[in-house]
TITI-214499 format. One record per residue (C-alpha): chain; residue number from 1; residue in three letters; x, y, z. Coordinates in nm, 2 decimals. Layout:
N
+------+-----+------+--------+--------+--------+
: unit : pos : code :     xx :     yy :     zz :
+------+-----+------+--------+--------+--------+
:    A : NUM :  Ala :      X :      Y :      Z :
...
+------+-----+------+--------+--------+--------+
//
This chain:
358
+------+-----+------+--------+--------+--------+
: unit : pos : code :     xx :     yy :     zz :
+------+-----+------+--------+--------+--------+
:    A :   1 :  Unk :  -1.80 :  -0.82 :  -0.87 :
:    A :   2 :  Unk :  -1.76 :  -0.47 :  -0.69 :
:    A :   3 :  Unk :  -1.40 :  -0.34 :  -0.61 :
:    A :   4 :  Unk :  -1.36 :  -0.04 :  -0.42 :
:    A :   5 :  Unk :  -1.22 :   0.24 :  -0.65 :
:    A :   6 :  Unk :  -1.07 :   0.45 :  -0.29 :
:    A :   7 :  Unk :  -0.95 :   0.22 :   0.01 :
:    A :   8 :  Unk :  -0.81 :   0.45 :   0.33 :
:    A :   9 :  Unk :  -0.50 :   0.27 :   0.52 :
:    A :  10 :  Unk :  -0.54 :   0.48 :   0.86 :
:    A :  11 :  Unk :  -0.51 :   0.89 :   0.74 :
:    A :  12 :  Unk :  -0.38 :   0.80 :   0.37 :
:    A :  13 :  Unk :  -0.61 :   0.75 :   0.08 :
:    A :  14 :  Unk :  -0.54 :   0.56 :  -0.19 :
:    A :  15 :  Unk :  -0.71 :   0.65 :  -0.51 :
:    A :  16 :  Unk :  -0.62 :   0.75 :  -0.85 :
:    A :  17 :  Unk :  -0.65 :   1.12 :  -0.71 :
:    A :  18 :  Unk :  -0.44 :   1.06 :  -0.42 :
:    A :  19 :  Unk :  -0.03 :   1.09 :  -0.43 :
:    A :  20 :  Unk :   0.12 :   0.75 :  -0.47 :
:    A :  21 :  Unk :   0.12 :   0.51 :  -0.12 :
:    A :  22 :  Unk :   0.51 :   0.36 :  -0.10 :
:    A :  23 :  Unk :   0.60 :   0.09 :   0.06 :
:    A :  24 :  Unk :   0.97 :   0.00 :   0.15 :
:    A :  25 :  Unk :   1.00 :  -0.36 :   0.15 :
:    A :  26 :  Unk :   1.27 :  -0.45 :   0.40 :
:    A :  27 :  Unk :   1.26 :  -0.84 :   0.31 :
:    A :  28 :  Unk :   1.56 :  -0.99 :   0.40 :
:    A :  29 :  Unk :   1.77 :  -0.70 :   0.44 :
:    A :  30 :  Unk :   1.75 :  -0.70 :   0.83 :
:    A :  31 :  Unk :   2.02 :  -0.98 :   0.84 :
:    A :  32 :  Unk :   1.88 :  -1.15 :   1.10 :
:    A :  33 :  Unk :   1.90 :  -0.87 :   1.38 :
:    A :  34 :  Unk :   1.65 :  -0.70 :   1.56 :
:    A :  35 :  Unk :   1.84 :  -0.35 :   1.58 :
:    A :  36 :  Unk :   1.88 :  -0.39 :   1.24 :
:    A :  37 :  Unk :   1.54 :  -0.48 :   1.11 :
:    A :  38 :  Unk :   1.43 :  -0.16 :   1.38 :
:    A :  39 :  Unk :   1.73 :   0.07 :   1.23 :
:    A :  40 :  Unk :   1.54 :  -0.01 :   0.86 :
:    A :  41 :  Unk :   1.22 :   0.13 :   0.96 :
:    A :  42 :  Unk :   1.35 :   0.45 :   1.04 :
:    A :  43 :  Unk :   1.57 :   0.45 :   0.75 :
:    A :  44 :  Unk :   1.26 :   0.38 :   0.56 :
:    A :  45 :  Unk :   1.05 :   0.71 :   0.73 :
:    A :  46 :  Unk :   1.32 :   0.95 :   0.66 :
:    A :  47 :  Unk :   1.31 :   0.79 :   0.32 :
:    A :  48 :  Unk :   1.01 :   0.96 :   0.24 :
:    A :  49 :  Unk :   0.83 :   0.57 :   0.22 :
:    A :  50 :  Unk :   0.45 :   0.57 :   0.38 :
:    A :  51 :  Unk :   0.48 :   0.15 :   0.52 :
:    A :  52 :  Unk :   0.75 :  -0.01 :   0.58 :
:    A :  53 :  Unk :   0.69 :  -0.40 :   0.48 :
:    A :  54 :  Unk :   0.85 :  -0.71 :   0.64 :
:    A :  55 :  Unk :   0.80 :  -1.12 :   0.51 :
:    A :  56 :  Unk :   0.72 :  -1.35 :   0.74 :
:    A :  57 :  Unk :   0.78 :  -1.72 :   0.60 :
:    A :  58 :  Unk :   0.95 :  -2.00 :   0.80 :
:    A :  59 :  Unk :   1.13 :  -2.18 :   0.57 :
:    A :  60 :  Unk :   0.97 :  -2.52 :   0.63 :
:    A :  61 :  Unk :   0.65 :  -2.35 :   0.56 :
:    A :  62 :  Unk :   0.74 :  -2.24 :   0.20 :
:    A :  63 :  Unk :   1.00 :  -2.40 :   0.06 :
:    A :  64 :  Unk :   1.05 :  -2.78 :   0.01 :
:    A :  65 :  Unk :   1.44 :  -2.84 :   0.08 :
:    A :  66 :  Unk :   1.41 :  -3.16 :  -0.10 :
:    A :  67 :  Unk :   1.24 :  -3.02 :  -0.39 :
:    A :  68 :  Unk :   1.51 :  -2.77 :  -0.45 :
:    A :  69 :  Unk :   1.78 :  -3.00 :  -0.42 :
:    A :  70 :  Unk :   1.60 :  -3.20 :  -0.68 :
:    A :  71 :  Unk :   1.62 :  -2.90 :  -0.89 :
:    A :  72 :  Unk :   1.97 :  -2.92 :  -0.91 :
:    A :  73 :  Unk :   2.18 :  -2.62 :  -0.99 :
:    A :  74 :  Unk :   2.03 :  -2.28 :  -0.86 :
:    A :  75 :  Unk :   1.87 :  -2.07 :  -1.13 :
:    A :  76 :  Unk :   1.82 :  -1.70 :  -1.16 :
:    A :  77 :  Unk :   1.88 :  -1.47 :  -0.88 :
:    A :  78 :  Unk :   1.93 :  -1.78 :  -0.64 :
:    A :  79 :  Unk :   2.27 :  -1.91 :  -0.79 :
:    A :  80 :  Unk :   2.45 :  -1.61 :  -0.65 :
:    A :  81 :  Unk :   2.29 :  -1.75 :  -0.29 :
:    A :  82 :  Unk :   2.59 :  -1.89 :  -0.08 :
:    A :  83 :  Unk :   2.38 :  -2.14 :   0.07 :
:    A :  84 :  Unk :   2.10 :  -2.36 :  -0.05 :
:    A :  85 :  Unk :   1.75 :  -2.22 :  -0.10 :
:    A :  86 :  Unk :   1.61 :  -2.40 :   0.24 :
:    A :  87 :  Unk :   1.92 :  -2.27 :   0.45 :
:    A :  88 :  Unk :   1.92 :  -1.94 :   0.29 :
:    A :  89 :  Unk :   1.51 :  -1.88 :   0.39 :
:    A :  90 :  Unk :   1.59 :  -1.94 :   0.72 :
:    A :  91 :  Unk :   1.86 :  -1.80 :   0.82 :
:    A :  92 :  Unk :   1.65 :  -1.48 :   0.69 :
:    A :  93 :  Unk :   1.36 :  -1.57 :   0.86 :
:    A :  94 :  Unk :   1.15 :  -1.28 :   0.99 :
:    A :  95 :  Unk :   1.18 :  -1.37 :   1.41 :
:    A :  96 :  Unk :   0.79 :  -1.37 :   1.52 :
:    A :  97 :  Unk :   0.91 :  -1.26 :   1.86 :
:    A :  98 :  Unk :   1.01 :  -0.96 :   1.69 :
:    A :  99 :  Unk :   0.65 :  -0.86 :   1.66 :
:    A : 100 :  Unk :   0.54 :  -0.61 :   1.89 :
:    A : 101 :  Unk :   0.89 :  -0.43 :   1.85 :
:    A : 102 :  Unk :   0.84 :  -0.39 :   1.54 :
:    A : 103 :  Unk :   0.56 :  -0.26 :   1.56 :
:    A : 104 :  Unk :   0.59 :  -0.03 :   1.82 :
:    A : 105 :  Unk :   0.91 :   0.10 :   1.63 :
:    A : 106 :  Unk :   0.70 :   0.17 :   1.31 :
:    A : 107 :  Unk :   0.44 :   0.33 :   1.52 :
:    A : 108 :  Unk :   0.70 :   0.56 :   1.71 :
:    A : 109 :  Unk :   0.87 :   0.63 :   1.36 :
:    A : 110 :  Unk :   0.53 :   0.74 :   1.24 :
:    A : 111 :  Unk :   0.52 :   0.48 :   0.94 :
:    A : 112 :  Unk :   0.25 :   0.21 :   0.86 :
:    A : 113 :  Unk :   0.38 :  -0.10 :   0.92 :
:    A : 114 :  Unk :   0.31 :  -0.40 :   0.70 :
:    A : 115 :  Unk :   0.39 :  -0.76 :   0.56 :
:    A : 116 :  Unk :   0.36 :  -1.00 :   0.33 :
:    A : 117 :  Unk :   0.24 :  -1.35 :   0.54 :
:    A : 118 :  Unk :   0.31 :  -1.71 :   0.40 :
:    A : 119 :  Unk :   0.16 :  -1.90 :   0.60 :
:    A : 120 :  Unk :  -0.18 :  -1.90 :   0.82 :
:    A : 121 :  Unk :   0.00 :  -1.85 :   1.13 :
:    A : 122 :  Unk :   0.17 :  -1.56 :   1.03 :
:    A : 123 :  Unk :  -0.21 :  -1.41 :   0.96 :
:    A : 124 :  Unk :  -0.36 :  -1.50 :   1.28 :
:    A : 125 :  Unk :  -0.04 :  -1.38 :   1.46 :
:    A : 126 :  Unk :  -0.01 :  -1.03 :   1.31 :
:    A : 127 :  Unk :  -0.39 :  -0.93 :   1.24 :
:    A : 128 :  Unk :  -0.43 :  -0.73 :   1.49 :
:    A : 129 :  Unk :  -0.14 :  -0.48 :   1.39 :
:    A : 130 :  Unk :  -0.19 :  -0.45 :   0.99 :
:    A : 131 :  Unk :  -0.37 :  -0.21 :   0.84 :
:    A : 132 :  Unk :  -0.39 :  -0.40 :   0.49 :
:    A : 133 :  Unk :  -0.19 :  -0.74 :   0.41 :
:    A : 134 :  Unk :   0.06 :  -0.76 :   0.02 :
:    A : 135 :  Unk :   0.04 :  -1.12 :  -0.17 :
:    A : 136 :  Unk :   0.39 :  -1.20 :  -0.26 :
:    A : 137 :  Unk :   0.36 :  -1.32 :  -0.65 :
:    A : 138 :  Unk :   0.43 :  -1.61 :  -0.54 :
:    A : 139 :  Unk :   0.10 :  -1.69 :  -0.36 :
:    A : 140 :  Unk :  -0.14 :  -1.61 :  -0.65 :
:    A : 141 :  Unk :  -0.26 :  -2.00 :  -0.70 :
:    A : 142 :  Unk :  -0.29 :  -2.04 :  -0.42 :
:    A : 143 :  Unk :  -0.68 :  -1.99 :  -0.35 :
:    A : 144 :  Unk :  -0.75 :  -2.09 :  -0.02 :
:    A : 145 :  Unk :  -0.47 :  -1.89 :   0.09 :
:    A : 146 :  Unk :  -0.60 :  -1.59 :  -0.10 :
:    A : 147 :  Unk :  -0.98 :  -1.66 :   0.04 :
:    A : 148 :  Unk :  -0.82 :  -1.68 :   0.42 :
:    A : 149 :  Unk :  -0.67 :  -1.35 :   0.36 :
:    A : 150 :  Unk :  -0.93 :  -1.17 :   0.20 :
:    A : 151 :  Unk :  -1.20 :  -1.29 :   0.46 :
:    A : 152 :  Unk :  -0.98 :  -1.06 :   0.73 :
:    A : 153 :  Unk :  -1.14 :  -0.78 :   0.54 :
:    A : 154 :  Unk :  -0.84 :  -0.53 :   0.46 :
:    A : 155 :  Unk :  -0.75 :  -0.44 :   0.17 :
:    A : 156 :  Unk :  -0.53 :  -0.69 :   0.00 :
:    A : 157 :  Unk :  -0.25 :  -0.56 :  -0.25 :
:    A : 158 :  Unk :  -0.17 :  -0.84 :  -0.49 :
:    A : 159 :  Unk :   0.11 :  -0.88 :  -0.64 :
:    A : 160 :  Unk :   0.05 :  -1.05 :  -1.01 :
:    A : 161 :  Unk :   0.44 :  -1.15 :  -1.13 :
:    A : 162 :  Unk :   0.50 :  -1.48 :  -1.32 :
:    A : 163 :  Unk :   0.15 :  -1.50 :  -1.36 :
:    A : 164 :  Unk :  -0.08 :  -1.56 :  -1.65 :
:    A : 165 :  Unk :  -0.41 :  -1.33 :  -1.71 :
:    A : 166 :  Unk :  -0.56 :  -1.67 :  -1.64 :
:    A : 167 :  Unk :  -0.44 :  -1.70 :  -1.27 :
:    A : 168 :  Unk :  -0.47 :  -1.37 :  -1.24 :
:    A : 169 :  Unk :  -0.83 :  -1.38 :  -1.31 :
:    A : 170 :  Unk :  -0.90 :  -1.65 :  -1.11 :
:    A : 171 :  Unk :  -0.69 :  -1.50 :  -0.76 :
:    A : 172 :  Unk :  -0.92 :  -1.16 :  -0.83 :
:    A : 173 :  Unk :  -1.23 :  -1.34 :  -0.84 :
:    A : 174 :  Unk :  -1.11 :  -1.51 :  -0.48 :
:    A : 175 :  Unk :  -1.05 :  -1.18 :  -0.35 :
:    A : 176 :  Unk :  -1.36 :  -1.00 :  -0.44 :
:    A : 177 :  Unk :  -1.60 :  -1.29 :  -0.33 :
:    A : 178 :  Unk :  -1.51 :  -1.17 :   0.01 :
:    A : 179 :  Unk :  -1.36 :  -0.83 :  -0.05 :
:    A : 180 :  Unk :  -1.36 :  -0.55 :  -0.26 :
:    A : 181 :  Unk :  -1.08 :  -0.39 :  -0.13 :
:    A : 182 :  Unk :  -0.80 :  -0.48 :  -0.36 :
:    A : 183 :  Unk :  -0.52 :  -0.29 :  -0.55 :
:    A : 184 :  Unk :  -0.37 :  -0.52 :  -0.83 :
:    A : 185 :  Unk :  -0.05 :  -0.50 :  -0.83 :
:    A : 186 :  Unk :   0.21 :  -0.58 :  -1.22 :
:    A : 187 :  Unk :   0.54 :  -0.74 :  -1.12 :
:    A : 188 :  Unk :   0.83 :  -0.92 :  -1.26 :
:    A : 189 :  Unk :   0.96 :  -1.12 :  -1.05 :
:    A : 190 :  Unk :   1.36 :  -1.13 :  -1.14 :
:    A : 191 :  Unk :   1.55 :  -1.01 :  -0.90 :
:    A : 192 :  Unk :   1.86 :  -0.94 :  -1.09 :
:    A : 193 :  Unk :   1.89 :  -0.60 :  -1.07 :
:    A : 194 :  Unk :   1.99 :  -0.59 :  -1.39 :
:    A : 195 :  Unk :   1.90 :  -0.33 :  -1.67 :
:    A : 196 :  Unk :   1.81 :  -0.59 :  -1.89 :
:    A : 197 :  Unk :   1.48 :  -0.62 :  -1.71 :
:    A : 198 :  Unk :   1.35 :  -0.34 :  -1.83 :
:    A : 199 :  Unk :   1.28 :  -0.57 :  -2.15 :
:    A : 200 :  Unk :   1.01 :  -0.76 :  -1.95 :
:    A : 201 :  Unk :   0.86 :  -0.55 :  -1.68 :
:    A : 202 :  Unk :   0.55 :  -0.48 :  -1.92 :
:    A : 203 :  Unk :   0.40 :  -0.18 :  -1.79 :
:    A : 204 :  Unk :   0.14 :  -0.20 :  -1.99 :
:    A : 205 :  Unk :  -0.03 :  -0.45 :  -1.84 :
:    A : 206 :  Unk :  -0.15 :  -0.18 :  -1.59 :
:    A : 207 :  Unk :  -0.34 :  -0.06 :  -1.88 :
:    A : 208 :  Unk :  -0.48 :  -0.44 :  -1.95 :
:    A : 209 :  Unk :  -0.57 :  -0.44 :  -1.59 :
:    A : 210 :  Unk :  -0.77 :  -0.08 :  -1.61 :
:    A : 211 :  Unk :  -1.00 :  -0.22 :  -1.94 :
:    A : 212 :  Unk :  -1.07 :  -0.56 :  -1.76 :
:    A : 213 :  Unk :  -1.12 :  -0.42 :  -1.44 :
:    A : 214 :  Unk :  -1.25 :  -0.06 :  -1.47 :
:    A : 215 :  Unk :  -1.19 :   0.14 :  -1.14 :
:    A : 216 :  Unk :  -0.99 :  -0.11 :  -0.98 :
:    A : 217 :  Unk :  -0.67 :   0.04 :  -0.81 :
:    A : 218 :  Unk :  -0.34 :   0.00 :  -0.96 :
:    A : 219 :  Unk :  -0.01 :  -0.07 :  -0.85 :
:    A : 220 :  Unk :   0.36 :  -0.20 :  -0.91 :
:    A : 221 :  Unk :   0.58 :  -0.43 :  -0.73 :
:    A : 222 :  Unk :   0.93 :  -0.35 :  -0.90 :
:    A : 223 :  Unk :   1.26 :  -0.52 :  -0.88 :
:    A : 224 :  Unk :   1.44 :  -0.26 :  -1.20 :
:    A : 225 :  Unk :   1.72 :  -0.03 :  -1.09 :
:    A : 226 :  Unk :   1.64 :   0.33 :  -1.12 :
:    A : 227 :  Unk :   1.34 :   0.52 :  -1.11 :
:    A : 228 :  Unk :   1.18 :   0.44 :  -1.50 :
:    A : 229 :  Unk :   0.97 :   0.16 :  -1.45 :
:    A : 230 :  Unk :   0.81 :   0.30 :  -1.14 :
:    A : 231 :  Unk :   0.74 :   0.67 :  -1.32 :
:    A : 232 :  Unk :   0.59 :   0.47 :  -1.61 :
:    A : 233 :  Unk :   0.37 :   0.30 :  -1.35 :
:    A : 234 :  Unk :   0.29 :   0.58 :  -1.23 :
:    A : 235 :  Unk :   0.18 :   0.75 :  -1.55 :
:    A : 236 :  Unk :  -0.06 :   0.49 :  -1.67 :
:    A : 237 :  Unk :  -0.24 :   0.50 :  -1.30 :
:    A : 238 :  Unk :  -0.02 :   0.28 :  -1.02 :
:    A : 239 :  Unk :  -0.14 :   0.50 :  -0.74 :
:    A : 240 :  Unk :   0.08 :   0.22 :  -0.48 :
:    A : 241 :  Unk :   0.45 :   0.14 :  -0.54 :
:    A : 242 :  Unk :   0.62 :  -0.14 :  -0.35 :
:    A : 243 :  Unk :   1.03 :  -0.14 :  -0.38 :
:    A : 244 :  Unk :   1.28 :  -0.32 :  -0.20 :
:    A : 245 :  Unk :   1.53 :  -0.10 :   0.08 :
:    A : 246 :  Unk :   1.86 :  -0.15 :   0.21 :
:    A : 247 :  Unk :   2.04 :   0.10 :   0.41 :
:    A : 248 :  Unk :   2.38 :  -0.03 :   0.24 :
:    A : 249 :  Unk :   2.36 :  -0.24 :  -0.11 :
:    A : 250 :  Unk :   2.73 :  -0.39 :  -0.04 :
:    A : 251 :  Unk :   2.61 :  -0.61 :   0.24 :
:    A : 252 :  Unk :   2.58 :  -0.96 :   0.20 :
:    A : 253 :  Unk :   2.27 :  -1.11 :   0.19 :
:    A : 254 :  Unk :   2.00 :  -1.20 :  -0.08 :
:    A : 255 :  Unk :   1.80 :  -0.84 :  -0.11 :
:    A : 256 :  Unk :   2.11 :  -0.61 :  -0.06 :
:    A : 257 :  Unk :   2.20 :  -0.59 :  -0.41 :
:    A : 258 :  Unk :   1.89 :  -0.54 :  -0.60 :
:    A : 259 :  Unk :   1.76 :  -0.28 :  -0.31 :
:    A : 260 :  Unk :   1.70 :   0.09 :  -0.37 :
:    A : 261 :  Unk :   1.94 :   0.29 :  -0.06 :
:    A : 262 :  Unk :   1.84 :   0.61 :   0.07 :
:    A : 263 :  Unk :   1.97 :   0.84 :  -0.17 :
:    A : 264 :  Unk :   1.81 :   0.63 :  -0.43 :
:    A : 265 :  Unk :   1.44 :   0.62 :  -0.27 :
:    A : 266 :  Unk :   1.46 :   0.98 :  -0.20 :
:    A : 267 :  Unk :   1.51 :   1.06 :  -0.51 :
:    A : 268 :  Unk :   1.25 :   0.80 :  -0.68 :
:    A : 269 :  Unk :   0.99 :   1.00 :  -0.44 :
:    A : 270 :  Unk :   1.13 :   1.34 :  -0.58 :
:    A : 271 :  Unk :   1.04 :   1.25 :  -0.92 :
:    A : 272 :  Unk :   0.74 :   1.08 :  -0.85 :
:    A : 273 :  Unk :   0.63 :   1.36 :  -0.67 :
:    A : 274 :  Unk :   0.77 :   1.56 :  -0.97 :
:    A : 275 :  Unk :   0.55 :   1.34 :  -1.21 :
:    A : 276 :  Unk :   0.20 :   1.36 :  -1.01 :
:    A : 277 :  Unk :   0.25 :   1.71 :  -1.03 :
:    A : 278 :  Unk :   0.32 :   1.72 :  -1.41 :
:    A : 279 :  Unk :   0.04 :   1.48 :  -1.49 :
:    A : 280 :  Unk :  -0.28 :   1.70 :  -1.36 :
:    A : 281 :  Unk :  -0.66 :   1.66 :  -1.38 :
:    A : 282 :  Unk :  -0.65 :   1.53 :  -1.78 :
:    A : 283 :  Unk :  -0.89 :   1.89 :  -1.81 :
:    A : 284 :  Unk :  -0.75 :   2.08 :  -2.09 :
:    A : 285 :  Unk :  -0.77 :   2.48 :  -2.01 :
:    A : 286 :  Unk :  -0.57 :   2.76 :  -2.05 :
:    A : 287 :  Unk :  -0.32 :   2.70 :  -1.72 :
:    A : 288 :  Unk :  -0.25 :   2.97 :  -1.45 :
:    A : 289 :  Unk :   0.08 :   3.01 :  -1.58 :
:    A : 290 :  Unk :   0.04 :   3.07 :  -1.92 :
:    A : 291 :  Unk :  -0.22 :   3.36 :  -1.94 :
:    A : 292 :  Unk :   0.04 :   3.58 :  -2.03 :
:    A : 293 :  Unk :   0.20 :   3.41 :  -2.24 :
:    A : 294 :  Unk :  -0.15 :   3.34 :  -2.41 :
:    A : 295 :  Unk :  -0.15 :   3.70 :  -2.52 :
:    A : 296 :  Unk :   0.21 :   3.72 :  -2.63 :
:    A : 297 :  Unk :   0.21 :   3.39 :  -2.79 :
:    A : 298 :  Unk :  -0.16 :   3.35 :  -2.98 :
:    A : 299 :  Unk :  -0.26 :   3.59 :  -3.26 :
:    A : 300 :  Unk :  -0.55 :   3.82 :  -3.33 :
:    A : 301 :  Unk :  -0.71 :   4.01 :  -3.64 :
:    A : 302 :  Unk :  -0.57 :   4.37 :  -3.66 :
:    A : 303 :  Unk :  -0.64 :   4.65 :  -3.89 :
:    A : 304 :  Unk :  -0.35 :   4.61 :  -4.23 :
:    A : 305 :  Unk :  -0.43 :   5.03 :  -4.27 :
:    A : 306 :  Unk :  -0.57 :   5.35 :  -4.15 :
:    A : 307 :  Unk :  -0.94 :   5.28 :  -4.23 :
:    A : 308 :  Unk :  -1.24 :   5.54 :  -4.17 :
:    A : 309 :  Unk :  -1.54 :   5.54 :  -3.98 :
:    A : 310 :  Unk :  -1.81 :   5.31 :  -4.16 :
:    A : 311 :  Unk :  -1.59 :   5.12 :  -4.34 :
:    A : 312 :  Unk :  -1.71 :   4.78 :  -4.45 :
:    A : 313 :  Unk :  -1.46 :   4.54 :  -4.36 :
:    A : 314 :  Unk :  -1.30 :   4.28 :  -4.65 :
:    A : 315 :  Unk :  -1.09 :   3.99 :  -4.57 :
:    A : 316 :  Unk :  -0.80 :   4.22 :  -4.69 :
:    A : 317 :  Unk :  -0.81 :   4.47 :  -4.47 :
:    A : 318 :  Unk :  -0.69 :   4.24 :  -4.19 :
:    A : 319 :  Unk :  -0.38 :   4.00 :  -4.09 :
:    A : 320 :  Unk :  -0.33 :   3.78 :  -3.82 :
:    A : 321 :  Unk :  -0.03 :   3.89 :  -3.62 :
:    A : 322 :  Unk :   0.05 :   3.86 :  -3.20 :
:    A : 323 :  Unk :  -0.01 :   3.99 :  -2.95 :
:    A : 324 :  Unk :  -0.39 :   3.88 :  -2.85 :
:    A : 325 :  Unk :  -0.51 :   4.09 :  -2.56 :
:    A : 326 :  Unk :  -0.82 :   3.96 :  -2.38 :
:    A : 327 :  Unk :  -1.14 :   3.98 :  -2.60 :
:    A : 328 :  Unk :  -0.98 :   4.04 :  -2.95 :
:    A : 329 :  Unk :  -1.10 :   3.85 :  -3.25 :
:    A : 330 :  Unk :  -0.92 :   3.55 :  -3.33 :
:    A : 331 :  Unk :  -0.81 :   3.40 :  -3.66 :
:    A : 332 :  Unk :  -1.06 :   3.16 :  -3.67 :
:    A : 333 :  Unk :  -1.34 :   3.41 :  -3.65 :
:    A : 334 :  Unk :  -1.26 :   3.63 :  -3.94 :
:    A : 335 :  Unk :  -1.56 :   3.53 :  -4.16 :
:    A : 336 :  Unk :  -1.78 :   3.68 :  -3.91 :
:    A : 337 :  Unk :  -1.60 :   4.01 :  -3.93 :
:    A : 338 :  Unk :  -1.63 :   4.07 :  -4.31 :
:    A : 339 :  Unk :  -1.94 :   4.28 :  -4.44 :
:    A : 340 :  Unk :  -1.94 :   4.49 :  -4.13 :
:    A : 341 :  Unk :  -1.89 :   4.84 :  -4.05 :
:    A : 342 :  Unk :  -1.66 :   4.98 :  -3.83 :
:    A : 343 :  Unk :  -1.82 :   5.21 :  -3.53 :
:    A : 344 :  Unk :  -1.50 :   5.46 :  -3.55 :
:    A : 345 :  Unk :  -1.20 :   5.55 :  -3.73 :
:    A : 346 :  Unk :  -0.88 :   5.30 :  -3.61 :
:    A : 347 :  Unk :  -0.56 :   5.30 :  -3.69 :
:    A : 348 :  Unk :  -0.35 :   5.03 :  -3.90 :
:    A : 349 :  Unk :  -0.27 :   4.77 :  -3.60 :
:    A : 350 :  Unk :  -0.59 :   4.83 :  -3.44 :
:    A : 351 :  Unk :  -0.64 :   4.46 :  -3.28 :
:    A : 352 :  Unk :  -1.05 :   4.43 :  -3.35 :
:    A : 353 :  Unk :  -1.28 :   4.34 :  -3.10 :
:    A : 354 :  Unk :  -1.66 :   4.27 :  -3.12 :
:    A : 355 :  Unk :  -1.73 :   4.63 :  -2.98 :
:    A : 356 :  Unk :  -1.56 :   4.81 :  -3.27 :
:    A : 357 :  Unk :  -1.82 :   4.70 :  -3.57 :
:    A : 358 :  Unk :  -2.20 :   4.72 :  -3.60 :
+------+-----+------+--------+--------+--------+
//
């Protein structure tokens, strides 16, 4: 099935020759308040992110309360949570009446705004401002879902954590019955924070991704502290990177601690920025910058003595020594210089060029 190799989300292309499309996934980290959630987007702008991403869930809609409970004792990231599982997703409900501020906010702040739905309602409600739509890991079984979104016809960024190649297989094929417009996204879906995870985020699988789906934009949904994972992503072609932002990671609240800040997301643009730069076409050439040092550096054939007019040149009578101005003979070219005859008299030094023999 076709996927499309460049997707546009309103002036910013994203391709593997385009600068890396990152989104700042506010989550939970609006506490609950309007000014806040509106305070993030700008903090996520002057950031240096391109979208800023909300969730919208209600909690009745995507957890079971009972089935947690039946769980018993909170695992993972969840058994730092103060409350249980069901409470905890709604009291950090995104409030749908914050819709149109929200949006108008991004669109003021001059930052595309996006989300990550989880439930139908939340697709038919914000359609109509959402460039593209993100599949929380979470999501990926669940195929009718995944057709329901793809049939809006945006581009779909999918988010592939906890997942086996099987399911992942099987939510790409949904997709691109309907829509080619896809960027496949690795993720591990701790939320820890911890360093340890750097053990498991497996960014090779972007390169499993790129042999089984050749062309198909890349991308990373990371939860690691720091800026490694997302520079490795970046390396072996993620050309969108989606992290989590708070504008203070001592607040309370599920997100906060994991979050990149300000400082942090500035700087994780720097280097990227830093990294697209340092990685280049893949052409191998002699680079702008290096001319010079091309002549000071490389070494050509030169004369080992005085030697006449007409004399025919042996192996001995030259040496390979630096520097190698523009259109001397190189090392590797010395069998075509012996047996021939020199048009003048040159000095011992003399770097030969083609001109200089018969």
């Amino acid at each position: 099935m076709r996927h499309d190799p460049v997707i546009h989300l309103g002036t910013r292309e994203i391709s593997i020759s385009a600068p890396t499309y990152f989104i700042a996934d506010i989550a939970s980290n609006h506490d609950g308040d309007l000014e806040r959630a509106k305070s993030l987007i700008h903090v996520a702008k002057e950031a240096g992110a391109d979208a800023v991403k909300f969730q919208h869930f209600k909690a009745e809609k995507i957890v079971s309360d009972r089935g947690f409970r039946d769980l018993g004792r909170q695992a993972s990231h969840q058994a730092n949570w103060e409350r249980s599982v069901f409470e905890t997703y709604r009291q950090y409900e995104c409030n749908r009446e914050w819709s149109h501020a929200l949006v108008d906010t991004a669109r003021s702040a001059g930052i595309d705004f996006l989300t990550t739905p989880y439930d139908v309602e939340a697709v038919e409600a914000l359609d109509e401002h959402l460039p593209a739509y993100k599949v929380g890991s979470g999501d990926i079984t669940w195929s009718e879902f995944l057709a329901f979104l793809a049939q809006r016809g945006k581009p779909v960024f999918l988010a592939t954590g906890a997942a086996s190649m099987a399911e992942v297989e099987r939510a790409v094929d949904v997709i691109l019955k309907v829509n080619p417009r896809i960027v496949i996204m690795q993720c591990n879906t701790n939320y820890e924070g911890s360093a340890e995870n750097f053990r498991f985020v497996n960014l090779r699988v972007l390169s499993t991704y790129a042999t089984r789906y050749p062309g198909m934009l890349l991308g990373l949904s990371d939860h690691t502290p720091r800026h490694a994972a997302v520079l490795g992503a970046i390396a072996l072609g993620a050309r969108v990177v989606e992290k989590h932002l708070t504008d203070d990671n001592g607040r309370k609240g599920p997100d906060h601690p994991f979050s990149m800040n300000p400082s942090s997301w500035r700087e994780m643009i720097e280097r990227s920025r830093e990294l697209e730069m340092a990685l280049g076409d893949g052409l191998k050439r002699v680079e702008a910058n290096e001319k010079e040092t091309a002549v000071l550096q490389q070494r050509c054939l030169r004369l080992v003595a005085d030697l006449p007019e007409g004399h025919v040149l042996e192996s001995g009578d030259l040496e390979a020594l630096r520097p190698a101005p523009d259109g001397a003979v190189k090392p590797f070219d010395l069998e075509t210089l012996v047996g021939r005859r020199l048009v003048l008299a040159f000095p011992r030094g003399h770097a030969v060029r083609p001109e200089d023999l018969e």
